[in-house]
C-alpha positions in Angstrom: 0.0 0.0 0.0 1.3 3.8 -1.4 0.0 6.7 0.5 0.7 10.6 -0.9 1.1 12.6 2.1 1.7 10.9 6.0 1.2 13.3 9.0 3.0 12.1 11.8 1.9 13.5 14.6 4.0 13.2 17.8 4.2 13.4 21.2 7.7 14.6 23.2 6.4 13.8 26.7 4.5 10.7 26.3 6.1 7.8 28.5 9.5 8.4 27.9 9.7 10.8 25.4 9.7 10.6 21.8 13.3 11.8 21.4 14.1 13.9 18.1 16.6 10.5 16.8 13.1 8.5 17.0 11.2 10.9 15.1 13.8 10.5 12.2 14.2 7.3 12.4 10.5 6.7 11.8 10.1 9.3 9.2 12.8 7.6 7.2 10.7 4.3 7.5 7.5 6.2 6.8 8.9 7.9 4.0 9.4 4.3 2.2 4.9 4.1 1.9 4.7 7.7 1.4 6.0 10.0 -1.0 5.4 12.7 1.8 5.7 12.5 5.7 5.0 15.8 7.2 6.3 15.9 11.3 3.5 17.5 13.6 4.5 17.5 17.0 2.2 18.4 19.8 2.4 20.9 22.0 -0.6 20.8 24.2 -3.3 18.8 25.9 -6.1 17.6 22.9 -3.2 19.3 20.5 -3.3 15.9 18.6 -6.7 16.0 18.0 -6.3 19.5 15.7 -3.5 18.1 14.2 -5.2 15.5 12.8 -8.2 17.2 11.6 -5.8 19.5 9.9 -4.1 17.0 8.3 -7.0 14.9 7.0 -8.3 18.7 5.7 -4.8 19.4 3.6 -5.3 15.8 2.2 -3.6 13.4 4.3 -4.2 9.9 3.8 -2.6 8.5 5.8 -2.5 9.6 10.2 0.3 8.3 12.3 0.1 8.9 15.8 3.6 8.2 17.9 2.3 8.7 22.0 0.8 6.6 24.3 -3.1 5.9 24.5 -3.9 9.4 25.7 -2.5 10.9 22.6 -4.1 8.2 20.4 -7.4 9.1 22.0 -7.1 12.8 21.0 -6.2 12.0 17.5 -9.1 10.4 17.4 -11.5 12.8 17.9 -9.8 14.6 14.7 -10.7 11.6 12.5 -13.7 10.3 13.9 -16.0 9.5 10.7 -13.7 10.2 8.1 -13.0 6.9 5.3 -10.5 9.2 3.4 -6.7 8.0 6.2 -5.6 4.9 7.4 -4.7 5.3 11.2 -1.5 3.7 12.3 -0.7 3.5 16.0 3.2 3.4 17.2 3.9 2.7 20.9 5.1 5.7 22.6 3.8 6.0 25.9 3.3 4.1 29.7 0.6 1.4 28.9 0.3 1.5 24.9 -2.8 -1.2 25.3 -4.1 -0.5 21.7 -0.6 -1.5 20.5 -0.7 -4.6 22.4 -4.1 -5.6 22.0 -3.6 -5.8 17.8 -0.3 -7.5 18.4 1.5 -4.2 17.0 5.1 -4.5 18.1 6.3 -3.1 20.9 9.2 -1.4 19.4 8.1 2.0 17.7 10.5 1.3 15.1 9.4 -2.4 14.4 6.2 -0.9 14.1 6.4 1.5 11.5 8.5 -1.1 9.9 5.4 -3.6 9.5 3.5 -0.9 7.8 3.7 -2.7 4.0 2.1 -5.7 6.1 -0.4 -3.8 7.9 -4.6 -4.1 6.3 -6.7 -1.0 7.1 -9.9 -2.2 8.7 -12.8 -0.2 9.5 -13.5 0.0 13.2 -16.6 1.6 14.9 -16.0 4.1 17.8 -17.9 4.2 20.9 -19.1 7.5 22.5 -19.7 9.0 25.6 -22.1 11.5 26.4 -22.3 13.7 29.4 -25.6 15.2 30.8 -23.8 18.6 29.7 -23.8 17.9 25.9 -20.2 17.2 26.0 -19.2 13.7 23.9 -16.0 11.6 23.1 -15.3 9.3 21.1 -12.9 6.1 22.3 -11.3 3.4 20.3 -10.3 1.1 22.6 -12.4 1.2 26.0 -14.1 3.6 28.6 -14.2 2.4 32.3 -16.6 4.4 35.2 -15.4 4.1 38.5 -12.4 3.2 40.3 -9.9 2.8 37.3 -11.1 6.7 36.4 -10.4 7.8 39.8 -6.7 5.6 40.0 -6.0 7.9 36.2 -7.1 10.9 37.8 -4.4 10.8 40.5 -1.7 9.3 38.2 0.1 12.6 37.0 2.6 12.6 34.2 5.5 13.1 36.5 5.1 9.7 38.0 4.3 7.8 34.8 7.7 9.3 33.4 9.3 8.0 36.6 7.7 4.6 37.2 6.0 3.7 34.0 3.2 1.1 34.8 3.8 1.1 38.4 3.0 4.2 38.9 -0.8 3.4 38.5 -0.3 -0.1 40.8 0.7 2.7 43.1 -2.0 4.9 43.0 -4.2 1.4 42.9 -2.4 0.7 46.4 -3.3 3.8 48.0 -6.8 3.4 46.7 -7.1 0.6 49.3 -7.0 3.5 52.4 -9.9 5.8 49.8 -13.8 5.7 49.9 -14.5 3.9 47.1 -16.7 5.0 44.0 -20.4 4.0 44.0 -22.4 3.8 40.6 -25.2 1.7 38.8 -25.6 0.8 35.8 -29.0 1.7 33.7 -30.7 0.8 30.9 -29.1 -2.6 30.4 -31.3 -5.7 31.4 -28.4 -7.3 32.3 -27.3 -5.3 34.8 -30.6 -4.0 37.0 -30.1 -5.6 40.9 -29.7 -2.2 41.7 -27.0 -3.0 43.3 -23.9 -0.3 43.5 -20.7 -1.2 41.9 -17.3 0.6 42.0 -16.0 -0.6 38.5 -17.6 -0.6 34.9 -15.6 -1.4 31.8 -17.0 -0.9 28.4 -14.4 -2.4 25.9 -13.5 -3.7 22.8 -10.7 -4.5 23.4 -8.9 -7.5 25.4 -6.5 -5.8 26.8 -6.4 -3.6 29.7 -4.2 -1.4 31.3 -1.0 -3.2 33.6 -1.3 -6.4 31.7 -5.1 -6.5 32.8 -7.8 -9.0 31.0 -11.0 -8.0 32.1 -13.2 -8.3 28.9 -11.5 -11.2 27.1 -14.2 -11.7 24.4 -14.0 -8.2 23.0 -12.7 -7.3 20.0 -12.3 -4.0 17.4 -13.8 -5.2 14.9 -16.9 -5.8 16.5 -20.4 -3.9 16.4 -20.8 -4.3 20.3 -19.1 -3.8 23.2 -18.2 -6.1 25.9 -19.4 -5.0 29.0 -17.6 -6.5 32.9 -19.6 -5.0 36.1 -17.5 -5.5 39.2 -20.4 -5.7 41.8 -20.1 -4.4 45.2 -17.5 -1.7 46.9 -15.6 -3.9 49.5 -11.5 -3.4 49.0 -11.0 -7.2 49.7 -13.4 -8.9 47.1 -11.4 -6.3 44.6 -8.2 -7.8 45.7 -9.8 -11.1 44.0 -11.0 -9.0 41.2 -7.5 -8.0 40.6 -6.0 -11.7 40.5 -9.0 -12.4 37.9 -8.0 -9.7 36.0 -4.2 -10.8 35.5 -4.9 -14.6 34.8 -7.9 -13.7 32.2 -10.7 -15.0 34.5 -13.0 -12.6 35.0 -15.9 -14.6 33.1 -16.0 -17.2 35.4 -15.2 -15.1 38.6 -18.1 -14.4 41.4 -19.3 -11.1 41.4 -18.2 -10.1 37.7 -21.2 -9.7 35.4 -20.9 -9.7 31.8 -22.8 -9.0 28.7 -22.9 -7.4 25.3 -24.1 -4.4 24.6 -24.3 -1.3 22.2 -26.0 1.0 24.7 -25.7 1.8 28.2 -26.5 4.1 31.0 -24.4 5.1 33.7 -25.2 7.1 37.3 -23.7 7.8 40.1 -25.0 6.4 43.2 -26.6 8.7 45.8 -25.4 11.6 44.3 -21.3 11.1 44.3 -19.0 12.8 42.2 -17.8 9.2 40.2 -15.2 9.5 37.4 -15.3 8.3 34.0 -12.0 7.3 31.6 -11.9 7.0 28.1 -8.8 4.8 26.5 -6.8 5.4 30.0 -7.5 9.5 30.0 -10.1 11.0 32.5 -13.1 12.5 30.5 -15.7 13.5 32.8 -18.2 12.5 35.7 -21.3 10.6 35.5 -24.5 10.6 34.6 -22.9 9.5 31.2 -24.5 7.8 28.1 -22.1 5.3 26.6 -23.3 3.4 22.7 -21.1 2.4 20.0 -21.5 4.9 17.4 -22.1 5.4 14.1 -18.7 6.7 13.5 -15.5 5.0 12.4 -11.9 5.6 11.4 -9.8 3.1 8.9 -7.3 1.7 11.3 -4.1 -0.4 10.4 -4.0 -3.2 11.5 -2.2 -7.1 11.0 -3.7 -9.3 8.7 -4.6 -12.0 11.1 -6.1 -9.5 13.9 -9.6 -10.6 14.8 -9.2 -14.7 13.5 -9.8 -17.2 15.9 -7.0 -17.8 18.1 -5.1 -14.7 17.1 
């Protein structure tokens, strides 16, 4: 696959860094599948998302987005229902869950390299709506609850310092917190009434810390698969937790799941509870969250989505 014009858009601070050598490196491999690669790096919160509508409006066709999940979510919101750029994802930040749930290597250099190999594949984005009008658009997965309130207090600084720990950190202190309380509405599947601390909405396998708490989800699907932690004690989470990193939520007690396209989501008794979109903090519930009608082309390898793969 040939593409005219590449914008690579950037990110200096995610994880790491994207260090100027990297950004060469990469263009050089870019510039082998496009006769143009034009560098946009960001320089702002939600600056990625403006980038990338200004590149899809000066005729890019193809959007590369170098940054961690974060900066991946924001270019997303630039694309969202355009057909006319692939999207290609390189690892360049803490958790990079997208890159590892499509089997993307790790390596930002390896995975511009698999670009020739790479199928675009239309994916359908889900969407959150606030009771204020606000909305955002996610690729991977949105979670209400207590994973929104560990991102909240996870800072930059100590995700430069610690990488991935530095949310098991903010997970441990959780432990000495009130937790979040919220129900889930308009979902048969889900109406004891019953407060949980944790919803996740995902397609995607793959959850932050080397986390499996949807394992039946996938991109490519029209719905989402939906895991409701039930009830706020710290100890049953501890469980939760060891579920999580031996892929067995869907046959743990207390973990409800289901498939959906639509659901409702409220806080309980009137408490301020958190909701995250691909790993970034968007807002506080009441929130509606359906798979919309919108999509992006997104790059991805040829065996994503077969059985076993």
């Amino acid at each position: 696959m040939r593409f005219q014009r590449a914008a690579y858009i950037f990110n200096p601070v995610s994880g790491e860094g994207v260090g100027a050598s990297s950004v060469e490196q990469v263009r050089s491999i870019l510039l082998a599948a496009a006769r143009e690669v034009c560098l946009a790096p960001t320089e702002a919160p939600n600056h990625a998302s403006s980038l990338a509508r200004e590149a899809i409006a000066a005729g890019s066709d193809l959007i590369v987005v170098h940054g961690g999940d974060g900066t991946v979510n924001e270019a997303v919101q630039g694309v969202a229902g355009t057909d006319s750029a692939a999207f290609l994802v390189l690892p360049g930040g803490t958790a990079n869950v997208l890159v590892k749930e499509v089997g993307l290597p790790t390596d930002p250099l390896a995975a511009a390299s698999s670009l020739p190999r790479l199928k675009p594949r239309t994916v359908r984005l889900g969407v959150v709506e606030f009771a204020a009008g606000d909305r955002r658009y996610f690729l991977s997965m949105c979670g209400a609850g207590l994973d929104a309130e560990i991102a909240a207090r996870t800072l930059t600084p100590l995700k430069q310092r610690f990488g991935l720990g530095a949310f098991w950190i903010r997970g441990a202190e959780q432990v000495f917190r009130r937790f979040p309380r919220l129900l889930v509405k308009g979902s048969a599947h889900f109406q004891s009434g019953r407060a949980s601390s944790l919803v996740v909405i995902s397609k995607s396998r793959k959850y932050g810390g080397g986390l499996v708490f949807t394992p039946r989800a996938n991109l490519l699907a029209d719905q989402f698969e939906v895991a409701c932690f039930s009830g706020t004690s710290r100890f049953v989470y501890c469980g939760y937790l060891l579920a999580g990193a031996c892929a067995l939520t869907s046959r743990w007690p207390g973990i409800r799941h289901a498939w959906c396209r639509e659901l409702r989501l409220a806080a309980d008794n009137g408490e301020s509870v958190q909701l995250q979109v691909d790993g970034e903090v968007a807002g506080t519930l009441p929130a509606k969250v359906s798979l919309s009608s919108e999509s992006l082309s997104l790059l991805l390898p040829a065996d994503y989505g077969r059985a076993g793969s």
